[in-house]
C-alpha positions as CSV (number, residue, x, y, z in Angstrom):
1,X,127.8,162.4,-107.5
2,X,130.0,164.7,-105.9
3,X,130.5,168.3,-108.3
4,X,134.4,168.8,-108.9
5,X,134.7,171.7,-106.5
6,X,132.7,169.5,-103.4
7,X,135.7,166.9,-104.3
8,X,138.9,169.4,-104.4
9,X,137.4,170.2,-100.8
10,X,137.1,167.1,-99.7
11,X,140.7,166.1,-100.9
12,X,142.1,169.1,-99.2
13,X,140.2,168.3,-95.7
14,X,141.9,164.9,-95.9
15,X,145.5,165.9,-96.5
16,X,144.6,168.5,-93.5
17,X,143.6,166.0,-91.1
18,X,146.4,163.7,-92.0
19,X,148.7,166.6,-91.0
20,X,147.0,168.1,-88.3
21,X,147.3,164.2,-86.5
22,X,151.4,164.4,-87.4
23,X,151.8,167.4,-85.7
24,X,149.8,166.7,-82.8
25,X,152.2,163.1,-82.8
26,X,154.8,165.1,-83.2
27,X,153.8,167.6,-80.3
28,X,153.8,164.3,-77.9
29,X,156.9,162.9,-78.7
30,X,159.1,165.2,-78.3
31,X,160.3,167.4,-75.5
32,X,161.0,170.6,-77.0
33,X,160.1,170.5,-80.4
34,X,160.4,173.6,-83.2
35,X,159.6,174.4,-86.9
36,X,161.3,175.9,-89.8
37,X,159.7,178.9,-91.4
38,X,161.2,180.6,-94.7
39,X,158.3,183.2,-95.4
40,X,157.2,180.8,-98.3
41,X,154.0,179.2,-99.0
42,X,154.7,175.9,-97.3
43,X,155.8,177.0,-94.2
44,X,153.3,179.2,-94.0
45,X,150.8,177.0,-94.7
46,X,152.1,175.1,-92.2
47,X,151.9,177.6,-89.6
48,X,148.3,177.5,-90.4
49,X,147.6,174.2,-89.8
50,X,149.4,174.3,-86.6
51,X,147.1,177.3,-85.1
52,X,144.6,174.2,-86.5
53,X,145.8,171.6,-84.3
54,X,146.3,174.1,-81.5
55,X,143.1,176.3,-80.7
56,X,144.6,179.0,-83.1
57,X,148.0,179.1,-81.5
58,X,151.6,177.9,-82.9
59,X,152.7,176.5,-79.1
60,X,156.4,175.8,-80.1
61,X,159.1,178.6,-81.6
62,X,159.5,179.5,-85.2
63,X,162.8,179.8,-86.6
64,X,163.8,181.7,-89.8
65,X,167.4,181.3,-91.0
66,X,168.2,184.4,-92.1
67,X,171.4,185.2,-94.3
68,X,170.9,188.7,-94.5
69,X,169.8,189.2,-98.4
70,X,166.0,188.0,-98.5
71,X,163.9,190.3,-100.0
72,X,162.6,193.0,-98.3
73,X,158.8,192.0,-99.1
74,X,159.9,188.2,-97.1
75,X,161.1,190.4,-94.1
76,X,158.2,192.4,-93.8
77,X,155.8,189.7,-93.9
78,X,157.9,188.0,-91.3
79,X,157.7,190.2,-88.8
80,X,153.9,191.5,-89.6
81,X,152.8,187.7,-89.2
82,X,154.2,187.1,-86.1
83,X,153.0,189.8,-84.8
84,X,149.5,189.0,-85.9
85,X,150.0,185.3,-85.1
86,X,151.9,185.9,-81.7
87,X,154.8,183.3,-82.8
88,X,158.2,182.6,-80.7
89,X,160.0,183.6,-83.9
90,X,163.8,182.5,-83.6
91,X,166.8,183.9,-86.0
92,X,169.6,181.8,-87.0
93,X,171.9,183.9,-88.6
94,X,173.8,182.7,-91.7
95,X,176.6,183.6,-93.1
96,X,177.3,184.1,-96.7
97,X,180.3,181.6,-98.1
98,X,180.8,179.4,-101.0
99,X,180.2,176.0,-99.7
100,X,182.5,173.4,-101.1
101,X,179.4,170.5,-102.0
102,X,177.1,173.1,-104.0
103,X,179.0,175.6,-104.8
104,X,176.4,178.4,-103.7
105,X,177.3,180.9,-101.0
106,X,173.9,182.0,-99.9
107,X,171.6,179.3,-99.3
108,X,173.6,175.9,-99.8
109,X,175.4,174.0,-96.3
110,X,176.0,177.4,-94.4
111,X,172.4,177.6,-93.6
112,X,172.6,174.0,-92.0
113,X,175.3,175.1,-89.8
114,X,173.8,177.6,-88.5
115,X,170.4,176.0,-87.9
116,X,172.7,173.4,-86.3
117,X,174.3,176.2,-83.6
118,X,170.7,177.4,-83.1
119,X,168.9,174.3,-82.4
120,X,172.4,173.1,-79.9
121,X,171.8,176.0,-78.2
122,X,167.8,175.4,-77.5
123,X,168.1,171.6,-77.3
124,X,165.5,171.1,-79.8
125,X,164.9,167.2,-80.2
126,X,161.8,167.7,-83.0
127,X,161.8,170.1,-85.9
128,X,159.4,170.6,-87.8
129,X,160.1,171.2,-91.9
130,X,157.6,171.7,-94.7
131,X,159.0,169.9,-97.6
132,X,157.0,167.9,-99.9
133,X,157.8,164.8,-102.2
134,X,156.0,166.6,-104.9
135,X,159.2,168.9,-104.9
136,X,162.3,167.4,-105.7
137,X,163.6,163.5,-106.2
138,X,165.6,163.4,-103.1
139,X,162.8,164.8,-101.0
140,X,160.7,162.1,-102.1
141,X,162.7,159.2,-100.4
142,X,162.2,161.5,-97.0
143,X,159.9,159.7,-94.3
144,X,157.4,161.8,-91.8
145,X,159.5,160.7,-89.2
146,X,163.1,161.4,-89.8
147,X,166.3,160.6,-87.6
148,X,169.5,163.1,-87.7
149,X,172.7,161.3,-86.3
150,X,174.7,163.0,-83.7
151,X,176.8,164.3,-87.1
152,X,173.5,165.0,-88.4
153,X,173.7,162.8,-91.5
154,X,170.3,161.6,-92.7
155,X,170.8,158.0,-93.7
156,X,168.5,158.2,-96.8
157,X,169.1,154.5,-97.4
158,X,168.5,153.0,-94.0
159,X,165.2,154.7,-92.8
160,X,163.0,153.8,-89.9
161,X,160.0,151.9,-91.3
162,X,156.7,153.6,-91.3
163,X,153.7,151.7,-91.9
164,X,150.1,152.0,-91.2
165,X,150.6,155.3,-89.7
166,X,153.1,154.0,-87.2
167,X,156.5,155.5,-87.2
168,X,159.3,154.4,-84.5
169,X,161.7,156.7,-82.9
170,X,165.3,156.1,-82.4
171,X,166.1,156.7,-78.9
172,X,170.0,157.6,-79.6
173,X,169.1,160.0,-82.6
174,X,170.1,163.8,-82.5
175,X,167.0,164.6,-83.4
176,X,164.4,164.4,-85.4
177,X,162.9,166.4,-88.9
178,X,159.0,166.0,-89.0
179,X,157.5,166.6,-92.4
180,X,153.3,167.1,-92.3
181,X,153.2,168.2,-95.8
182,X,155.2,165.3,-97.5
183,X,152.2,164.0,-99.0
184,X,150.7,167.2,-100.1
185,X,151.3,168.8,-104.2
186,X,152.3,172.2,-104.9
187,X,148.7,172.4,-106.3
188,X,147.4,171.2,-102.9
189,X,149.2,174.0,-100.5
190,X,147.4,176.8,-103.0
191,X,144.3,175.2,-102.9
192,X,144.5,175.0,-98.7
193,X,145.6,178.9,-98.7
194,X,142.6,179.7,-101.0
195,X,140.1,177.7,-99.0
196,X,141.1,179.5,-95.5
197,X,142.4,182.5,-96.9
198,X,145.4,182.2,-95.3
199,X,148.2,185.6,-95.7
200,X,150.8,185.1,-97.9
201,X,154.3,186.4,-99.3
202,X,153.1,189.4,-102.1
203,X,156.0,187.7,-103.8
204,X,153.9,185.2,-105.3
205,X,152.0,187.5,-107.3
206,X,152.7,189.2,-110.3
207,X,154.0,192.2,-110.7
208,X,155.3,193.7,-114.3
209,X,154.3,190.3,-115.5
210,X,156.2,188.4,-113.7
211,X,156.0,186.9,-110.2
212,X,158.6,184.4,-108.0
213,X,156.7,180.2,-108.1
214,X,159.5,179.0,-105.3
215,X,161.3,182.0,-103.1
216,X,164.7,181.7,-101.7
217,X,166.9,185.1,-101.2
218,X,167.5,187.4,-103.9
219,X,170.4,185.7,-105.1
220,X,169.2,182.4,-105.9
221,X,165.4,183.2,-106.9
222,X,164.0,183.9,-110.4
223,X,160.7,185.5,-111.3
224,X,159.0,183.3,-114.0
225,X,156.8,184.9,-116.9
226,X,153.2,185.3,-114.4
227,X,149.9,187.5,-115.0
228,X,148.8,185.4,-111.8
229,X,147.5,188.5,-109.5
230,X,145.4,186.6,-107.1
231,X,145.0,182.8,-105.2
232,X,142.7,182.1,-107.6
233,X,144.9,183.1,-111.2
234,X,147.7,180.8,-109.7
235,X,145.7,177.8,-109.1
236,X,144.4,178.3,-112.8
237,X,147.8,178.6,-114.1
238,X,149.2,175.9,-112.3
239,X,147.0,173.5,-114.6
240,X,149.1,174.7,-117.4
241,X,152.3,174.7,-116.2
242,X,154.8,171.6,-117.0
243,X,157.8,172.9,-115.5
244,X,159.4,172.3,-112.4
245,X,158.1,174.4,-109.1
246,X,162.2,175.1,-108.3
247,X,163.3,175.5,-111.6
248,X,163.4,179.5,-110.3
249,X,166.1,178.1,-107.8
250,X,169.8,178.3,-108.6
251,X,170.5,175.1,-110.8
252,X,173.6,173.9,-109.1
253,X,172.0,173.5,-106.1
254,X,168.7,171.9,-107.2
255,X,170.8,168.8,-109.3
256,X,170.2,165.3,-107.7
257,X,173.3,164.9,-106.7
258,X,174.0,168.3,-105.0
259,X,171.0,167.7,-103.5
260,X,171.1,164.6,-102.1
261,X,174.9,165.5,-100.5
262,X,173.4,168.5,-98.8
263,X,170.6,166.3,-97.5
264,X,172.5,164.0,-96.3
265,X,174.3,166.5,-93.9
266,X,171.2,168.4,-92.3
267,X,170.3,170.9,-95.6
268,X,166.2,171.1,-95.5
């Protein structure tokens, strides 16, 4: 009988592989192909398992939308990382203006249009975007494979069908969003950084008692009550914890409705 910790390995080697064979896909399909990177656990966990699938190199940019008010601790581990990693790291620069769907001026629709401007200019057909169902209701209808329109609307209700690890590709899409980590849990990223001791924003650990569990800018992220120091204190709080990962996140963005109508019109 396998002991508990020989099975949280195995899990995580399986959610790995799974995602290490979308990228790769991904890597094949499309002709210039990119991925989103906030500084945040998921994208950076992400990063990792691309240096995985690629002999310990990221072989497509890295773009950070940056709205000019992260924290200083995000930009510094941004640039430190790249560095150490060697990544194409790409700024799309957002401005800050109340949007009219979630009312936020920060990190709501602007963001989207200025990804969109970046991505035009490039001609990026695949972009790669570490969301996971695990996060939010809307994010859970989200398929690996994921057509933008020319407008790019996601059509959340008419998706392309993905069975058996087969996924079609709509030639007349503006391109694509490819999610690895859909089928990982918030519980599963930390588990992957502790196993291969991957660097991480110092933002997730506490400080004064308190640390941040999801990290946007400094405007619409909350610390939450933490004594977690280390990899290891977070994944034994997280067994005790029974609220959401983005309640931290400004509220009138994270509603389902918001939500979805930001989706539906590029948001991540």
């Amino acid at each position: 009988m396998l002991t508990r910790n020989v099975m949280k390995t195995a899990d995580t080697y399986e959610l790995k592989q799974r995602s290490i064979f979308i990228v790769r896909e991904a890597r094949a399909r499309f002709n210039n192909l990119a991925m989103l990177w906030s500084g945040g656990k998921d994208s950076t966990a992400m990063l990792a398992l691309c240096r995985e699938a690629f002999f310990n190199t990221v072989p497509f940019p890295v773009i950070h939308i940056d709205n000019g008010i992260d924290f200083p601790e995000t930009y510094d581990f941004l640039g430190r990382l790249a560095k150490t990693w060697n990544l194409d790291l790409l700024i799309a620069k957002s401005v800050i203006k109340k949007d009219k769907i979630s009312g936020i001026a920060c990190c709501g629709a602007n963001k989207t249009v200025a990804l969109k401007k970046l991505m035009k200019a490039h001609g990026f057909d695949g972009l790669i975007v570490s969301i996971r169902r695990d996060e939010h209701g809307i994010r859970a209808k989200e398929r690996t494979f994921s057509p933008r329109d020319a407008q790019w609307r996601w059509n959340y209700q008419n998706q392309p069908v993905e069975a058996w690890n087969y996924a079609s590709v709509e030639k007349d899409a503006d391109h694509y969003r490819v999610h690895p980590l859909l089928h990982w849990r918030e519980l599963d990223v930390w588990r992957y950084i502790s196993e291969n001791n991957i660097p991480i924003n110092p933002l997730y650990f506490s400080r004064a008692g308190k640390r941040f569990r999801s990290l946007g800018c400094t405007r619409c992220t909350v610390a939450i009550r933490s004594s977690a120091a280390t990899v290891t204190d977070i994944l034994r709080e997280l067994g005790d914890i029974r609220v959401s990962e983005r309640s931290g996140r400004a509220q009138d963005k994270e509603t389902q409705a918001v939500m979805e109508r930001l989706r539906a019109l590029g948001y991540m």
